[in-house]
C-alpha positions in Angstrom: 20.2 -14.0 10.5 22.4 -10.6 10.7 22.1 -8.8 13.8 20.2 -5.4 14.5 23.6 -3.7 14.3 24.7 -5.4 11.4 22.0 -4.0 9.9 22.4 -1.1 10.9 25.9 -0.6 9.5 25.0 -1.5 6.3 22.1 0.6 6.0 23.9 3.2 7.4 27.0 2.9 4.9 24.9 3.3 1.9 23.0 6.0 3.1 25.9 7.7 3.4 27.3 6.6 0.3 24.0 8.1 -1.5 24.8 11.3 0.5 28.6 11.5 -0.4 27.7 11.2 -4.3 24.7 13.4 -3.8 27.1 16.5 -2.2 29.5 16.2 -5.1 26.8 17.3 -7.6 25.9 19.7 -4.7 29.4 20.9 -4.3 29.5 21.3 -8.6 26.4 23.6 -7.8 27.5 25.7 -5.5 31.1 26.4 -6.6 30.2 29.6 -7.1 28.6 30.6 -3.7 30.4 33.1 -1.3 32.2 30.6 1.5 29.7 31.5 3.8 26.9 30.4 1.7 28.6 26.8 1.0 28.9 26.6 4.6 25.4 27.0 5.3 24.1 24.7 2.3 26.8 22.1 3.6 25.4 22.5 7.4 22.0 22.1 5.9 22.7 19.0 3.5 24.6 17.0 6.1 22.0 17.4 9.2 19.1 15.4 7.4 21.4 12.5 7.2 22.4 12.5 10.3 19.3 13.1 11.8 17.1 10.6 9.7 20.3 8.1 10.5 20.3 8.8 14.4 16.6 8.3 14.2 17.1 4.9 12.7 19.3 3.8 15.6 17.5 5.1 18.5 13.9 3.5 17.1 15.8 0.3 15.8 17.6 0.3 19.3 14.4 0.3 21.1 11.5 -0.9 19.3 11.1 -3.3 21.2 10.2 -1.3 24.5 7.1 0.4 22.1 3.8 -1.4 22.8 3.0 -2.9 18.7 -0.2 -1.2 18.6 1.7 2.0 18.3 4.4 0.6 16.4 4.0 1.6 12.8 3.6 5.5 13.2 6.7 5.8 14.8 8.2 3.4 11.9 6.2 5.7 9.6 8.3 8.7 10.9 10.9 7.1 9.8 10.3 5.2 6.5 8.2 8.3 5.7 11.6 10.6 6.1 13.9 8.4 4.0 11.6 8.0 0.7 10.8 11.8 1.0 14.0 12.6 1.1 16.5 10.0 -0.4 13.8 9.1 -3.7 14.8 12.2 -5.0 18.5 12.0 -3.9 18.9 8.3 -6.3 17.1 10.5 -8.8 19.7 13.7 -8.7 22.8 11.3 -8.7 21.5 9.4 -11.8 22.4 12.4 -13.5 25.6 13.5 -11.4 26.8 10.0 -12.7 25.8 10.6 -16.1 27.9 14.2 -15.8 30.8 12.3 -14.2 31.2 9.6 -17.5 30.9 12.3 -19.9 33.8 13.9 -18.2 35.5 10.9 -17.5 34.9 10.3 -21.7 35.9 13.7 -22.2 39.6 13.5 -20.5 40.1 10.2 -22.3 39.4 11.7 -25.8 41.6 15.1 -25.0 44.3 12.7 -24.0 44.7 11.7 -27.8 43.6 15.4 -29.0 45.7 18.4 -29.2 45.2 21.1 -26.8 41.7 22.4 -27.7 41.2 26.3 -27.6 40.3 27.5 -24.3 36.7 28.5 -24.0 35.1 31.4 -21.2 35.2 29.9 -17.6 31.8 31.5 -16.8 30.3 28.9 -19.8 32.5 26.4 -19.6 31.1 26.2 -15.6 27.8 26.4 -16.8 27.9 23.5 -19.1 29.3 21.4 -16.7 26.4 22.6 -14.0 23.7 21.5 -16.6 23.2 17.9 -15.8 23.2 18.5 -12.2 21.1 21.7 -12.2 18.6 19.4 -14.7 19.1 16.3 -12.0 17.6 18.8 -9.4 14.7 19.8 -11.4 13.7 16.3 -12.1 14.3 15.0 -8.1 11.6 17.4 -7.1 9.2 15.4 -8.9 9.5 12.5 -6.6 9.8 15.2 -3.6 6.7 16.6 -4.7 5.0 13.7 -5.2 5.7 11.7 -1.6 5.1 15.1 -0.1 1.8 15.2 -1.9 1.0 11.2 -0.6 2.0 12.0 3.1 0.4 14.9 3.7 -3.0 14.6 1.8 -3.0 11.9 -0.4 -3.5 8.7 2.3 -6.6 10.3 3.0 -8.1 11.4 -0.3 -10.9 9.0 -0.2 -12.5 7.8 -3.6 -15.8 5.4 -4.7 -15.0 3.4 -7.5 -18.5 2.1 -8.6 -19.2 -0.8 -11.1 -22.9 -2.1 -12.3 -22.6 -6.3 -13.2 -24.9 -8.3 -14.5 -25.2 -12.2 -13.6 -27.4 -14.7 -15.7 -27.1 -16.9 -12.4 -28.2 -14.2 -10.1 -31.7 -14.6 -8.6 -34.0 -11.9 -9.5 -34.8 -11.4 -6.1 -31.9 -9.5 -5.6 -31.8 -7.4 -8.7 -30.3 -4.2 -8.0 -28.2 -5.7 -4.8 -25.6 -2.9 -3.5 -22.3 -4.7 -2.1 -19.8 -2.4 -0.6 -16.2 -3.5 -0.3 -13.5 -2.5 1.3 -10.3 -4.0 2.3 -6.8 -3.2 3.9 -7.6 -0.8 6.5 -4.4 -0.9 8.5 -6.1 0.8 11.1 -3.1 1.1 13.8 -1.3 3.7 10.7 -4.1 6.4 11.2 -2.2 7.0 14.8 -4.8 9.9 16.2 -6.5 10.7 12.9 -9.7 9.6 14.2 -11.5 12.6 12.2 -9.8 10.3 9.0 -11.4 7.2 10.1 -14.7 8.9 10.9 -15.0 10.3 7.9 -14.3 7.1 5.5 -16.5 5.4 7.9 -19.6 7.8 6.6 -18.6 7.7 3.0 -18.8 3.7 3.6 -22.2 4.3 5.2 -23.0 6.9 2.4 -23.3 4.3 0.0 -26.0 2.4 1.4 -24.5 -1.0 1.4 -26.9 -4.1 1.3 -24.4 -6.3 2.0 -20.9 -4.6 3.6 -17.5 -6.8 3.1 -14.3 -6.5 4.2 -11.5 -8.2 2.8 -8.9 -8.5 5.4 -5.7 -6.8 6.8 -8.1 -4.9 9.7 -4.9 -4.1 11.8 -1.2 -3.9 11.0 0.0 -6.3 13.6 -2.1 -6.4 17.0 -6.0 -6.5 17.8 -5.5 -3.7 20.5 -5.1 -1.3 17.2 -8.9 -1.6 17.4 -9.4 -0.3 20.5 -9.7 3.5 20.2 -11.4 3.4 16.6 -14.2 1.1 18.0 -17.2 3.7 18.6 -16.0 4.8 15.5 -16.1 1.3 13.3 -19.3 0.4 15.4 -21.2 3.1 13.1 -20.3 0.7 10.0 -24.2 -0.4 8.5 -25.9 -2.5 6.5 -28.8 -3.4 5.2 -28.3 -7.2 5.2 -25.5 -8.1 6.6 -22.0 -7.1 7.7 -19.1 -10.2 6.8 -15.3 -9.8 7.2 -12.2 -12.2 6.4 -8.5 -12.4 7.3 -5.6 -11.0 5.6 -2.1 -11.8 6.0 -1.0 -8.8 8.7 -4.5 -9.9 11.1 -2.4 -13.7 11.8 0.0 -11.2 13.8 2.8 -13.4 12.1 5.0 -10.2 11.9 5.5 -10.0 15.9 7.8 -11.0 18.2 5.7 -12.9 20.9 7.2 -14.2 24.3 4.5 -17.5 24.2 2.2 -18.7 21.3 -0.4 -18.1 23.9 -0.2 -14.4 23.7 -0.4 -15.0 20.2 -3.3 -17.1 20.5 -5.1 -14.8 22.7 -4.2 -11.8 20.4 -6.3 -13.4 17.6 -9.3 -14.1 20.0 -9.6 -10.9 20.6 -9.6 -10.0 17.0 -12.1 -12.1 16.5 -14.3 -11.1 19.4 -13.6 -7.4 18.4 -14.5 -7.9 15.4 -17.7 -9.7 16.7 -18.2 -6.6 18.5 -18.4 -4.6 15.4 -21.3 -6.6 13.7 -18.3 -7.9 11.3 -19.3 -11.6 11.3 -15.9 -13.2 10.2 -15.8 -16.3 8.0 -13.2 -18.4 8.2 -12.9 -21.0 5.4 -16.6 -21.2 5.6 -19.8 -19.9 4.0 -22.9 -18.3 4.7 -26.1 -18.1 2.6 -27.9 -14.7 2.3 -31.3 -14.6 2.4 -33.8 -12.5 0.5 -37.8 -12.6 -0.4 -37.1 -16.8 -0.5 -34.2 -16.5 -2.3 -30.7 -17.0 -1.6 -26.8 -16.3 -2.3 -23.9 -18.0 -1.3 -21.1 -15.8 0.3 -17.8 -17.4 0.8 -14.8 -16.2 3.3 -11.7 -18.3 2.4 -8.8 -17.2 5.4 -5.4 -15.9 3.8 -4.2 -17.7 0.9 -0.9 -16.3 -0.9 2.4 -17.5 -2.6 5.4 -17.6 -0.3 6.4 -15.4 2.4 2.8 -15.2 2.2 0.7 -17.7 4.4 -1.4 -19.9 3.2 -4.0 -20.8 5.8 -7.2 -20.5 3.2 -8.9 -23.9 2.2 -10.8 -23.7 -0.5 -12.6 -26.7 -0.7 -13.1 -26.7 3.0 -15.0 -23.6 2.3 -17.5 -24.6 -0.3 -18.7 -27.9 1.5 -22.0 -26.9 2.5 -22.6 -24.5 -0.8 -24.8 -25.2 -3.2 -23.5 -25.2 -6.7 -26.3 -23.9 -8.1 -26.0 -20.9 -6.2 -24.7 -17.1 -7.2 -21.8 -17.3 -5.2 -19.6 -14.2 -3.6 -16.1 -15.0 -2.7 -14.2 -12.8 -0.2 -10.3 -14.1 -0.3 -7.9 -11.0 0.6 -4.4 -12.2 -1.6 -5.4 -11.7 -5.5 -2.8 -14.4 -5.9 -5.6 -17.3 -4.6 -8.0 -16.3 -7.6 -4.9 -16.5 -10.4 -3.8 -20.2 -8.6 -6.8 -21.7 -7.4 -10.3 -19.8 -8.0 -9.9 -19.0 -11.7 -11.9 -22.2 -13.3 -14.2 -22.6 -10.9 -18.1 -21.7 -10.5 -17.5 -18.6 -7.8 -18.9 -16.1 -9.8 -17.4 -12.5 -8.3 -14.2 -13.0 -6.2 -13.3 -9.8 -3.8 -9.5 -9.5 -2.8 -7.5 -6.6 -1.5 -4.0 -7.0 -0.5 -1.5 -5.0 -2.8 -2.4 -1.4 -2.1 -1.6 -0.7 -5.6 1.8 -0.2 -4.3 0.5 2.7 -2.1 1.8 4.4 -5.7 1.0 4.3 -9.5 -0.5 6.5 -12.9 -4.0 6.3 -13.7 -5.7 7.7 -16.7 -9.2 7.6 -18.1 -8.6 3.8 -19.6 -5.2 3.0 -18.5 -4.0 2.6 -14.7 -0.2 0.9 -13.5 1.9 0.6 -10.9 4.6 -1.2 -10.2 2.9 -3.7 -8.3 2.1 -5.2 -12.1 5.4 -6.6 -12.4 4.0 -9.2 -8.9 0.7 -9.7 -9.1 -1.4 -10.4 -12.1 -4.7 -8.8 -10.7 -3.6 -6.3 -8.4 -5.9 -3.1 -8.7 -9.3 -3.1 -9.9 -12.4 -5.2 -12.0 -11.3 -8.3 -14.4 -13.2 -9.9 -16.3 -11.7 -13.5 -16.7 -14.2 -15.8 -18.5 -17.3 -15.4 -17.5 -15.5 -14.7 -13.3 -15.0 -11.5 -12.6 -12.4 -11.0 -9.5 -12.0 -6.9 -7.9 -8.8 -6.2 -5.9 -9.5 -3.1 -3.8 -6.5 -1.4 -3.2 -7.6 -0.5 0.1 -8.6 2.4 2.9 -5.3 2.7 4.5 -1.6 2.1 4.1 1.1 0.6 5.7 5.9 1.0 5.1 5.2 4.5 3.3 3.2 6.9 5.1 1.2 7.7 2.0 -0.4 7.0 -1.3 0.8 8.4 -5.0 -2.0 8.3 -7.7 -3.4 5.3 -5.8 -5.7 7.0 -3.5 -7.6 5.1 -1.1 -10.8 3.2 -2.0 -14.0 1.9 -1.6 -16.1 -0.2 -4.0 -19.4 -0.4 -4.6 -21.5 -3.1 -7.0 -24.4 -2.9 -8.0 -25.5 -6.1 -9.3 -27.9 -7.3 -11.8 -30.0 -10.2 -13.1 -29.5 -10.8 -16.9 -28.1 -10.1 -19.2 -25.3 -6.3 -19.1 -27.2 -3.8 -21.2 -25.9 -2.0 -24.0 
């Protein structure tokens, strides 16, 4: 395993590599700046490095001292800094390279030309500017954009709202609201409490029958919790309020002295959880009640291909079901439904997990990110057979500080007895 410092230096040499390539289109820019001018534009290019860079060190240098609840904002600061700043910077050199071949192609073709007529300076200059003026055009997109995500688009809340129809689902509870929502990621929101509030009542707003959360409730740590709990204790429902694991609640990604402060972190999860009216269900089932009628709702615990875990048992978790019953599955990794769920008699299967990427396109019929290329369901409702499984690409976020045409979400189902209407 390489060494903090190690690291470091590596991370450190191609950072600067980036920045080195990036001033020479810079430098082709500005050649025609009074001195004093380049002076300032090189002061000003060269003091994000090495203050993003000296920010690195200190916080990689003493992480360790920072308690983990309050970990990930100040590794936000960070991560957030590098893709505002250097996205745009692998942009801009894509076409600084591209100006460098065609010059590099240029002097090998004058090398078996004759001396071509010389042209004006002034256009000559401005023809070889074009790429890089057009490189710095194009890098403000991505600028733009992770500007946009950091600073509003994390909390721009949506409801995405689906009516389903079950032939299985007892007429009893026709017209059944079930709220999701998944990936909170709570110890990112650092003191926006008025952000948590107010996703909180838009949660409430939607007048959940049954409220389910589908995992990843802190980033590393149970005491994340602890300030947002007057706030998550205002979380309703009419029925009942159920919660499962994801992969970040196991606290798998800390450094822990003992497994028994590992141990006792979970407990606490639990029982803050417990606290909160979330009743957790781990590899087990629960039937919901209603008019002498009833559902089955399934919690499986994290289940994911590898480096994921895979504590989740199915099987273990349907052994008091009845198969007869409409049954609700809450597993937070999509990846469980593609390798083990798909097939089987679970008829509506809630997972979270991806975040969409935290970044993607979405346009009235069509919606991508790059999180496609992993996951087979990784953003929304499918329709597989007659299964339908929703991935919720969750309320908060977690490595970049914000979210790019993949805003935040809620769902809420409505669901129906029958046949879907035309």
């Amino acid at each position: 395993m390489r060494s903090p410092i190690t690291f470091l230096l590596i991370f450190s040499i191609i950072i600067l590599a980036v920045d080195f390539y990036s001033y020479r289109g810079i430098k082709k820019l500005t050649a025609h700046f009074f001195t004093h001018h380049r002076r300032i534009v090189f002061f000003l290019f060269w003091s994000l490095p090495v203050m993003l860079i000296s920010a690195l060190i200190i916080f990689s240098l003493f992480n360790r001292s920072i308690n983990p609840a309050d970990y990930m904002p100040y590794f936000h600061i960070v991560s957030g800094g590098f893709i505002l700043f250097y996205l745009p910077k692998l942009v801009f050199i894509l076409f600084n390279f591209a100006d460098d071949i065609i010059l590099m192609v240029k002097k090998i073709v004058n090398t078996y030309k004759k001396p071509a007529v010389q042209t004006d300076p002034a256009n000559s200059m401005t023809r070889k500017q074009f790429l890089n003026k057009l490189g710095i055009i194009i890098a403000a997109v991505p600028f733009a954009s992770a500007l946009y995500g950091i600073t509003w688009g994390r909390f721009d809340f949506i409801v995405r709202k689906h009516k389903l129809y079950f032939k299985n689902l007892p007429a009893e509870f026709n017209g059944l609201r079930v709220v999701q929502f998944s990936d909170f990621h709570i110890g990112s929101f650092s003191h926006y409490t008025d952000e948590v509030k107010r996703a909180i009542d838009l949660i409430n707003e939607q007048r959940p029958d049954l409220l389910l959360f589908t995992g990843d409730i802190v980033n590393n740590v149970a005491d994340e919790l602890e300030r947002y709990m007057p706030i998550l204790q205002n979380l309703e429902a009419g029925i009942g309020k159920y919660s499962v694991l994801g992969n970040h609640d196991y606290a798998d990604y800390v450094r822990w002295y003992t497994d028994q402060q590992k141990q006792e972190n979970m407990i606490r999860l639990r029982q803050m959880q417990d606290e909160l009216g979330l009743q957790l269900l781990l590899n087990d089932s629960q039937k919901i009640f209603y008019k002498d009628n009833f559902i089955e709702l399934l919690g499986v615990e994290n289940w994911g291909l590898p480096p994921f875990p895979q504590y989740g048992d199915l099987e273990k978790t349907r052994r008091n079901v009845d198969k007869n019953a409409f049954k609700i599955l809450m597993s937070h990794d999509p990846t469980h439904f593609a390798e083990q769920v798909k097939g089987t008699d679970i008829d509506l299967t809630l997972s979270g997990h991806t975040h969409g990427a935290q970044f993607g396109i979405e346009i009235p019929g069509w919606r991508w990110s790059p999180v496609d290329m992993r996951y087979t369901y990784w953003g929304g409702l499918y329709k597989v057979s007659e299964q339908y499984v929703n991935v919720n690409t969750g309320l908060g976020f977690i490595g970049f500080p914000g979210r790019v045409g993949m805003p935040p979400e809620i769902t809420l189902f409505e669901l129906y007895s029958g046949e879907e209407q035309a």
